[in-house]
N, C-alpha and C positions, 0 to 999 in steps of 0.2 A: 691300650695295653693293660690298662687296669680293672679291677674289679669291680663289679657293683657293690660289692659288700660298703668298701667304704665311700662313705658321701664328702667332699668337699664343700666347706664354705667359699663363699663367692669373697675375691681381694677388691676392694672397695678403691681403694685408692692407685692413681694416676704409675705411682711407682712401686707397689705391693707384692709381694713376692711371700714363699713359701721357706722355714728352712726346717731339715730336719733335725731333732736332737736326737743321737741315736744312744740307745743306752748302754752303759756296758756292761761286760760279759766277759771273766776270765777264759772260758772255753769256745773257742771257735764255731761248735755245732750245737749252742743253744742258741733257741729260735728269734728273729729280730726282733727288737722291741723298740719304739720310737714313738716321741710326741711329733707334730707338727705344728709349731713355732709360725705364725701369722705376723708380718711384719713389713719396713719397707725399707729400699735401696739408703734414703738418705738417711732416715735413723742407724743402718748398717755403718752408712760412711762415717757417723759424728761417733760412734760408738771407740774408743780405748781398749774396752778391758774385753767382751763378747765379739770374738769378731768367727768367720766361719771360711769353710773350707769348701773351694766347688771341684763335684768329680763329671772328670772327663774317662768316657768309656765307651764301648761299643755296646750295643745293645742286643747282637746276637742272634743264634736260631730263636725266630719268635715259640717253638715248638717245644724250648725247655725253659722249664715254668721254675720260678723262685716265689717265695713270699717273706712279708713284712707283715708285723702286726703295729698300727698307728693306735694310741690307745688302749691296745687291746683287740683291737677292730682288724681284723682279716684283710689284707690286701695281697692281690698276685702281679709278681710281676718278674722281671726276665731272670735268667738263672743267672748271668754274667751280672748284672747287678746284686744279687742276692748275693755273689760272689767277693767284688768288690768290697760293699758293705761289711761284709766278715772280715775280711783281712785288714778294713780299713778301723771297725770296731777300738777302743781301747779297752783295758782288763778293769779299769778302775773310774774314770771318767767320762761325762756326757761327749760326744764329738759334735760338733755341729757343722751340717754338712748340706749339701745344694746338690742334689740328682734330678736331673729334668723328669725323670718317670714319674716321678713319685711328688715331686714341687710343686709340675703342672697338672690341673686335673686336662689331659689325653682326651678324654671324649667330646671337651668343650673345644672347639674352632675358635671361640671368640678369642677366648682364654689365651687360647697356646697362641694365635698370631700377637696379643699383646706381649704376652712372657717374651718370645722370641725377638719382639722389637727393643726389648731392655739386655738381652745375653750380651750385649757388650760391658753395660754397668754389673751386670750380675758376677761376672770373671773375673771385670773392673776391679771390682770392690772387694772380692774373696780375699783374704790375706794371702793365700796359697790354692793353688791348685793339683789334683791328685789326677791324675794320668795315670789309669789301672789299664795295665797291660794283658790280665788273666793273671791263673791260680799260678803257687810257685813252680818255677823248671830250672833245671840246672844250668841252664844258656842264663838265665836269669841272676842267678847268684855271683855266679864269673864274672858278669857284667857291672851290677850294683853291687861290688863287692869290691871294685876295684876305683870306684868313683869314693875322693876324701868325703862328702858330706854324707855316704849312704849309713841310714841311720843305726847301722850297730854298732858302730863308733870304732870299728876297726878297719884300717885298707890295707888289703890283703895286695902283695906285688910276685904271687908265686907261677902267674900264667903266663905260658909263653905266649907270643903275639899270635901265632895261629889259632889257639885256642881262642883268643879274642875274637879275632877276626870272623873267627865260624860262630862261634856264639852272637855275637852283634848280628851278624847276617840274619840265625835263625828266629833272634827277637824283633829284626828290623820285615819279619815274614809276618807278622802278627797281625791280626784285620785293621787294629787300630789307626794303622799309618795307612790304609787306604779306603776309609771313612770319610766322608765329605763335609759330617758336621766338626770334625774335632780339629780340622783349621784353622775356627776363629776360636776354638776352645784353646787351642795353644799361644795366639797372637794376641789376644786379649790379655791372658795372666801375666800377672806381675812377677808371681816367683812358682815356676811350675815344678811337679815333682815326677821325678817314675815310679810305677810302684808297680812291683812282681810279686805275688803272696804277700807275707808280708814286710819285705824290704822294699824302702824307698831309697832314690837319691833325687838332688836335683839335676833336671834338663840341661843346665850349663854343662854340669860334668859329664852326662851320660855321651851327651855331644861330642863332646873332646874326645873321648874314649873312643868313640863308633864312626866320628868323621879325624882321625889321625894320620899324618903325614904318608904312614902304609894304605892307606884306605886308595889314595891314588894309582897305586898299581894295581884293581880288582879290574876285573874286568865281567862282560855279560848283567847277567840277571843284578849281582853282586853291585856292580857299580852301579845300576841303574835305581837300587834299593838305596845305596849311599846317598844321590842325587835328590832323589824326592826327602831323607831327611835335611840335605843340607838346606835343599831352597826351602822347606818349611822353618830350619832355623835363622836364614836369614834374612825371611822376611817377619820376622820379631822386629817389632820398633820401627816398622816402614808404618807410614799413611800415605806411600805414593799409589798404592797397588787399585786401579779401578778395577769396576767389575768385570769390565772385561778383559783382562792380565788375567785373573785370579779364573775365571771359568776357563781360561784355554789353558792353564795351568793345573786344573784340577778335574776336567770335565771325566766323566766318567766313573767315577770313585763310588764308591760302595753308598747307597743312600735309600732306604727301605720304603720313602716316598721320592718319587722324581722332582718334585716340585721341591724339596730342600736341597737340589743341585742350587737353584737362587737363591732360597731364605737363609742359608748354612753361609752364604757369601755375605749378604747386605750389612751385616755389620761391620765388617772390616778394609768395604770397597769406600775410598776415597771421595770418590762421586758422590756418595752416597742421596746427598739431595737432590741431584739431576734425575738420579734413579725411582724417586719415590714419586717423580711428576709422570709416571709412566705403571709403575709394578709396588703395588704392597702387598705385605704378605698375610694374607687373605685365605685359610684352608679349603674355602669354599667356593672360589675357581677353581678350574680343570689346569691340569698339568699346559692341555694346550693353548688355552688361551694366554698362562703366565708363560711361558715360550713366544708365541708370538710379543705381546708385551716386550720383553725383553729386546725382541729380535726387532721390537721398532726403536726402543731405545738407542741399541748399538749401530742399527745403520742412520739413526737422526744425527750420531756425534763419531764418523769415522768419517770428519772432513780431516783437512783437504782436500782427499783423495776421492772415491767411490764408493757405489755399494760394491762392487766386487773385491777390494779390499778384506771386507765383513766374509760374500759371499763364501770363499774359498776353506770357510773352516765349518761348514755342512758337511756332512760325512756323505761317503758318496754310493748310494746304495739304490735299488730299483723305488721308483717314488712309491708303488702300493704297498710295500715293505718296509719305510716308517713308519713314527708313529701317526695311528689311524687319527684323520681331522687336522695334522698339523699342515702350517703353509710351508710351500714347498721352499721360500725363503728364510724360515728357521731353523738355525740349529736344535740340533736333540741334544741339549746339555746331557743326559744323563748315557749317551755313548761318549766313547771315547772318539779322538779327533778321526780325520780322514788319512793321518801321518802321508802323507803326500807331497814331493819337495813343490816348490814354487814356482808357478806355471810360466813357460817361457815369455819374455817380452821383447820389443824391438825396439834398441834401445840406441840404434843409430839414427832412426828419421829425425828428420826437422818439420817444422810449423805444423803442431801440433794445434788443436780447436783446445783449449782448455775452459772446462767449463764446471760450474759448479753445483755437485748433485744433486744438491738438497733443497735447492732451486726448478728443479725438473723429476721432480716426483713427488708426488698425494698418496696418503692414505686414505682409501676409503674401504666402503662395506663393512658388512657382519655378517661372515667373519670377515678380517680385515683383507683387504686386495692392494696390494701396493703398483702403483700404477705411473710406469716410467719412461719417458719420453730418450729414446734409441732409434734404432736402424737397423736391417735387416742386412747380412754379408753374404749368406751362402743361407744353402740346403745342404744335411749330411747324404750323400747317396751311398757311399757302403763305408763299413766299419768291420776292425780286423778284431780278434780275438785281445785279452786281456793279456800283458805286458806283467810278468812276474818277477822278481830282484831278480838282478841278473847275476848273481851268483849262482841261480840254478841253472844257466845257461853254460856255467863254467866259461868265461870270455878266456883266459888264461889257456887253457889247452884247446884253443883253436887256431893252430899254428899257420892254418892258410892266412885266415882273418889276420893277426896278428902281423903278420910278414909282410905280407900289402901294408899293413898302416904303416911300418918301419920305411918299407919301400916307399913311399907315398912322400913321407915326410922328407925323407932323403932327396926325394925328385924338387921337394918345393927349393930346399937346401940350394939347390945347386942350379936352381934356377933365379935366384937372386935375393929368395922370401919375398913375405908377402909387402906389397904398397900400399895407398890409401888415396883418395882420390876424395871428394864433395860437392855437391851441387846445392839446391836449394832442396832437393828433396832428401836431403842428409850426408853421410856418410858410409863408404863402401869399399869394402878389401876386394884386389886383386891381386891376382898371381901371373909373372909373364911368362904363357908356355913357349914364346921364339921357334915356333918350327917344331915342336914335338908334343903335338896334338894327339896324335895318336897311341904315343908312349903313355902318357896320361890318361887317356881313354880306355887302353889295356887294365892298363890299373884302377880306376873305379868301376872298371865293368867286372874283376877279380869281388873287390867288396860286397857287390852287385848278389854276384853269384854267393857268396856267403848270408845274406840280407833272406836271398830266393829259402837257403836251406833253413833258416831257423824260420821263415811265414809258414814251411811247406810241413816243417816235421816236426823241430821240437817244439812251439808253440801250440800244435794238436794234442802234441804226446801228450804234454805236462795238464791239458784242459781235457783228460779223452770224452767226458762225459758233458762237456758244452753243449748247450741247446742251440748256440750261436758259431756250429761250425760251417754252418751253408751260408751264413754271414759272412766268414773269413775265406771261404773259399771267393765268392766271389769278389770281395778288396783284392787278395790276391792276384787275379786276372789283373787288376788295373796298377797293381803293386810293384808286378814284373816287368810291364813294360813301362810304367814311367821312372823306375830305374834304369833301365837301360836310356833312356831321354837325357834323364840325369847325366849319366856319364860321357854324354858329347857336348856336354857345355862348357865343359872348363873351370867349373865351382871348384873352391877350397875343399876337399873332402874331407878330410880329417883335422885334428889339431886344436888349439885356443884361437884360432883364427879361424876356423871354419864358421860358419854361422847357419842361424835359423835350423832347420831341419835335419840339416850335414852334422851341426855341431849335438843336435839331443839324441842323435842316433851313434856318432863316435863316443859318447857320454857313455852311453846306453853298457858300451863295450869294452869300456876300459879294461887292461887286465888285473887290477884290482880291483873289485866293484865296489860301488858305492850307490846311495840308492840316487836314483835318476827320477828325470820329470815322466821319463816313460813307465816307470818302475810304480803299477794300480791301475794305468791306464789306454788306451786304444789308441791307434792310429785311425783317419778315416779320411774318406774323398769327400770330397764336395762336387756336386754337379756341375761346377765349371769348370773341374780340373785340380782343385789344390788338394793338397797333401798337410793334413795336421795334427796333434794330438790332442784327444778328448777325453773326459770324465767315462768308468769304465759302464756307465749303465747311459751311454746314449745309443741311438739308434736310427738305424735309416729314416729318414726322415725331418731327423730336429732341425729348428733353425740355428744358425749361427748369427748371431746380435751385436752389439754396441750398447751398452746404455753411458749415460751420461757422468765424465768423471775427470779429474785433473792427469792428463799425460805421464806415462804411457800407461794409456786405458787398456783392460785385457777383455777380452773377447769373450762371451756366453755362448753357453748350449740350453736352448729352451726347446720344450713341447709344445706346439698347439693343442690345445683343449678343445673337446667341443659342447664344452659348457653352452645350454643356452641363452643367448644373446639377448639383456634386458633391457628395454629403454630405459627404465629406471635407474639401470647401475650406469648406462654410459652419459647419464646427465649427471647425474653424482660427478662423477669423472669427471667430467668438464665444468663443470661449477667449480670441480675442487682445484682445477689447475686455473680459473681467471678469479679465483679470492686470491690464490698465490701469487701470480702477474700483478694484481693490483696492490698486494702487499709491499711487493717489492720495489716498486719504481723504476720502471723498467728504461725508461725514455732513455736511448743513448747507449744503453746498455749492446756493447757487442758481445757478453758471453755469458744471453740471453735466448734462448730460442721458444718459442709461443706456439703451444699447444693448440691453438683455436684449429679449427679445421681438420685435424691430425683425424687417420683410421684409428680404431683401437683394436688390436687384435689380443685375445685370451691366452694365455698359457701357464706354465708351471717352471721351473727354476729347475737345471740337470747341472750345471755346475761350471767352473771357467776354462777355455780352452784357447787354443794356437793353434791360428792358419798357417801356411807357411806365406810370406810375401804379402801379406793384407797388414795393414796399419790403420787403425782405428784414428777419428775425426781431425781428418789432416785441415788445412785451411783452405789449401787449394787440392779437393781430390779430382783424381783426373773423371770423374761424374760424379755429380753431384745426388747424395744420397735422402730414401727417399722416406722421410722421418715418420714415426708411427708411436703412440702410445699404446707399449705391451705391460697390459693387465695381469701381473701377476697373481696368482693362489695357488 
C-alpha cells in the first residue's frame, strides 16, 4: 500500500519496531508531517516518561488514496488512515503513534510476517489504544457524548433511549466491527479508546452505553449487531479462546488478504504453540496451502471425538466452486460458516466400536491427501431438491397438516403413550395400537398426502429455475410410495417421541418454525432402500461412509474421484499407516484396526449426513463391514 517514494530502513533487531512521531498542526487540513522513530518493544516497555499510542482502524477502499509526508519524504497511503491521523493529530504537541501501514514496510514479506508475530507486545505495550471509527457523524457525538470519560469533559444526559439506541445501531454499522484484524487489536489493549472525528471515549463506557439492560429487547439485524459487540467485549481478558473458538466465531469477516483470516488470530489463540508446529505466518504461501495447514492442525487436536466433529463447519457448496486447489477437507476461513443446525444422530444404540481417530489416519502427499481408514454404507441413488426455512413453507396455515398432527397426538394420548422397551442393540419407543391399526394408518397416510404436496409443488415453485428438477422428480417416484410403506408400520409419527426420520420431518413443520436439520439440505435414497438427509450439493452417485471416531460417529457423503491411480501415492499410503502401527504399540489393543492389506479408494469430502436406521461401528453388526482406506483430496 505504500509508496516507492519512501525507502525504509531494515529493524535490526529480534524485537524492533517502527513509531511514528506525528507532528502538530492547529488546522486539520494541513498536510501530514512525521518523523519515523526506529526503536524496540523492550526499550518501549522500560520507558516512564515516552510512551506511545497504537491505532486500530480499517483500512478501506484501496482506491482512495491519502498521504503522509516522513521527513519530508512523500508517502501514499489509505484515505481512512490519512483520516484518522488528522483527527488523531494534536494542535500543539508531537503524538507518538503505531499505524501498521506506515510502521511496517508493506512490500517486505519478511518484514510484515516478523512485525505481525510481535502485534500482541506491540498493543501490549502501547499505553492506550485509538479505535478510529471514521470522520465525525452525528450517531457519533450522541454516543461519545454521553460516555463520563469522553474527552470534552462534559456528559451530556439530554437523549432519550431511542435516540441511543438508533445511534449505537448506526455506529455499531461501521466496517470496523466486521474487520478480522481488529480482534486481537481490541484483546490485546490495555486501555482502548473510541474515537469519531475527534471525540474519544473509552471502550468500557462505550460498552455500557450500546450493550444496556434495553439492548435485550432489539431484535433482527439490531440484536445480532449487539452480539458480535458483546462477545468481542467479553472475551477481553480471556486466554481460554483456541484458534479454533475464535475462527468459527469470526470466519468470514472483512480481511483484504484471505490468509489474515489465521494471522489476524494467532496472537490471541491460546494454543498458540501447538499452532506454530503446523502454520507460521509466512506471506509467501498461498492462502491454500495455509488453510490446509490449518485444517491439519484442527483435525490432529479434535480428540476425543472424530474428524467429522471438525468436518461439519466446511461450508457446503458444489466442490468446483471453492476455492480453486483447496482440499476438499478444508475450510474456507474466509466464508462465512455453513449455518446449518447439527446433523441428526442415533443416540439410542448400544455397543458402539469406539475407536480413536488419530490413530487411523496419515497425512500424506503434495498436496496433502489425508487418508482414513472407514467403510462404505450405501450409494446415493436419487436426491430431492433443496430444503429452504420453513417459514417459506408457512407450516402455520396448513390446516390439513396441522390437524392430523393435533389428531395424531390425541390418538397416541389415548392409547396409553408412548413405552420403551431394550435389548442389546439399545433402546426403543413404542406405541400400543390394540386393534386400531388402521385408524392410525388413516392418519399418517393424511401427513403422507401433505409430505406428496409440498415434493410436488412448493418445493418446485420456490426452486423454478433448478438444474436439479429431473433429480427431484425422480426421488419423488420413490418418495411417494415409501410413504405410503411408512404409514402401515405403526411408527411414532409425530411428537418428541417420534424418532429418526419421523422426528426431522415433524421438526421440519412445526407451526412455528425454527431452523431444522432439513432447513440447506436434501433428502435422498440409497440403493438399498433408505431414506436420509444430505449436504445440499450431493448427488446421485456418492458414497455414504464411516470413518473412524468415538460414538456416536456420524455418517459422510464422499465423491469418488477418478484421479489417476499412483503406485507411488499408495506406498506412501501404507508406509504411512505401518510407521503409525508401530508407533503405537499395538499388541492387545482392541480399539485398533490395521491397515495392512486394506483397498484404497480416491475421493473428495461432500459433507456429514443421516441414513435413517444405519448406525455406524456397532460391535456386533449384523455383517460385518468391509474396511477400506478412503484417500482423501
Amino acid at each position: 500500500m505504500t509508496s516507492s517514494t519512501f525507502k525504509y530502513s531494515p529493524l535490526p533487531e529480534p524485537d524492533g519496531f517502527r513509531i511514528i512521531l506525528l507532528q502538530p498542526s492547529a488546522s486539520r487540513d494541513t498536510s501530514l508531517q512525521c518523523k519515523l522513530l526506529h526503536t524496540t518493544l523492550s526499550q518501549c516497555d522500560r520507558d516512564i516518561i515516552d510512551h506511545y499510542t497504537a491505532l486500530s482502524y480499517v483500512w478501506g477502499n484501496a482506491a482512495q488514496r491519502g498521504s503522509i509526508f516522513i521527513d519530508g519524504t512523500f508517502m501514499d497511503i489509505t484515505a481512512t488512515l490519512e483520516s484518522a491521523l488528522r483527527d488523531i493529530r494534536d494542535a500543539s504537541r508531537i503524538v507518538r503513534i503505531w499505524a501498521d501501514a506506515v510502521c511496517i514496510n508493506q512490500n517486505d514479506n519478511d518484514e510484515k510476517a516478523v512485525q505481525i508475530g510481535l502485534f500482541a507486545r506491540i498493543y501490549g505495550t502501547a499505553q492506550h489504544t485509538v479505535i478510529y471509527l471514521g470522520p465525525s457523524m452525528a450517531e457519533g457525538d450522541i454516543v461519545l457524548s454521553i460516555a463520563p470519560s469522553n474527552t470534552t469533559g462534559v456528559v451530556r444526559r439530554d437523549h432519550s433511549w431511542l435516540e441511543c439506541e438508533t445511534a449505537g445501531d448506526q455506529i455499531l454499522k461501521l466496517s470496523w466491527f466486521s474487520r478480522v484484524w481488529v480482534f486481537q487489536e481490541l484483546v490485546l489493549s490495555d486501555d482502548p479508546w473510541v474515537q469519531i472525528g475527534n471525540l474519544r471515549a473509552r471502550w468500557a463506557d462505550v460498552c455500557s452505553i450500546l450493550l444496556n439492560e434495553n439492548a435485550a429487547s432489539l431484535q433482527g439485524e439490531s440484536a445480532t449487531r449487539r452480539k458480535v459487540l458483546k462477545d468481542m467485549n467479553s472475551t477481553r481478558g480471556t486466554k481460554s479462546n483456541t484458534l479454533f473458538n475464535l475462527l468459527l466465531s469470526r470466519r468470514g469477516l472483512g480481511a483484504t488478504d484471505s490468509r489474515d483470516m489465521i494471522f489476524a488470530h494467532m496472537s490471541t489463540a491460546s494454543d498458540i504453540e501447538e499452532v506454530k508446529k503446523y502454520v507460521q505466518i509466512n506471506y509467501d504461501k498461498s492462502c491454500v496451502i495455509l488453510y490446509e495447514n490449518v485444517a491439519r492442525y484442527l483435525l490432529d487436536h479434535v480428540e476425543p471425538y472424530g474428524p467429522e466433529i471438525f468436518f461439519k463447519h466446511i461450508e457446503d457448496m458444489e466442490p468446483d466452486s471453492r476455492r480453486k486447489g483447496l482440499a476438499s477437507w478444508a475450510p474456507d476461513w474466509s466464508l462465512c460458516g455453513p449455518g446449518l443446525e447439527p446433523m441428526f444422530r442415533d443416540n439410542l444404540a448400544n455397543g458402539h466400536r469406539g475407536l480413536t481417530a488419530k490413530d487411523h489416519y496419515v497425512w500424506v502427499g503434495d498436496p496433502w491427501i489425508l487418508a482414513s481408514i472407514g467403510y462404505e454404507v450405501d450409494v446415493v441413488k436419487e436426491v430431492s431438491l433443496v430444503f429452504p426455512n420453513p417459514a417459506e413453507l408457512l407450516p402455520r396455515d396448513r390446516t390439513v397438516y396441522q390437524s392430523t398432527v393435533d389428531r395424531l397426538r390425541q390418538f397416541y394420548r389415548e392409547q396409553g403413550g408412548v413405552w420403551w422397551s431394550g435389548d442389546t442393540k439399545g433402546r426403543h419407543r413404542h406405541i400400543s395400537l390394540k386393534g386400531r391399526e388402521a385408524n392410525h394408518e388413516q392418519l399418517a397416510l393424511k401427513l403422507a398426502e401433505e409430505w406428496i404436496k409440498i415434493m410436488t409443488n412448493d418445493l418446485p415453485n420456490l426452486s423454478p429455475e433448478s438444474t436439479e428438477i429431473n433429480d427431484h422428480k425422480r426421488f419423488l417416484a420413490l418418495f411417494e410410495s415409501w410413504l405410503r410403506r411408512r404409514a402401515t408400520q405403526g411408527l411414532i409419527m409425530v411428537g418428541s417421541d417420534s424418532d429418526g426420520i419421523e422426528n426431522i420431518m415433524f421438526a421440519y413443520l412445526l407451526p412455528n418454525p425454527i431452523s431444522s436439520i432439513l432447513t440447506g439440505r436434501k433428502l435422498f435414497f440409497t440403493q438399498s432402500g433408505r431414506i436420509g438427509v444430505a449436504p445440499k450439493s450431493t448427488q446421485r452417485g456418492d458414497r455414504v461412509i464411516y470413518l473412524t471416531g468415538k460414538p456416536p460417529v456420524t455418517a459422510m457423503i464422499i465423491r469418488q474421484t477418478e484421479s489417476r491411480k499412483t503406485a507411488s501415492l499408495e506406498l506412501e499410503i501404507r508406509e504411512a499407516f505401518l510407521k503409525k502401527k508401530n508407533e503405537l504399540h499395538i499388541e492387545g489393543r482392541k480399539d485398533f484396526i490395521s491397515a495392512d492389506g486394506m483397498a484404497i479408494q480416491r475421493g473428495i469430502l461432500i459433507g456429514d449426513c443421516y441414513v435413517d436406521g444405519v448406525v455406524g461401528w456397532l460391535q456386533q453388526p449384523e455383517e460385518e463391514p468391509l474396511m477400506k482406506i478412503f484417500a482423501l483430496r
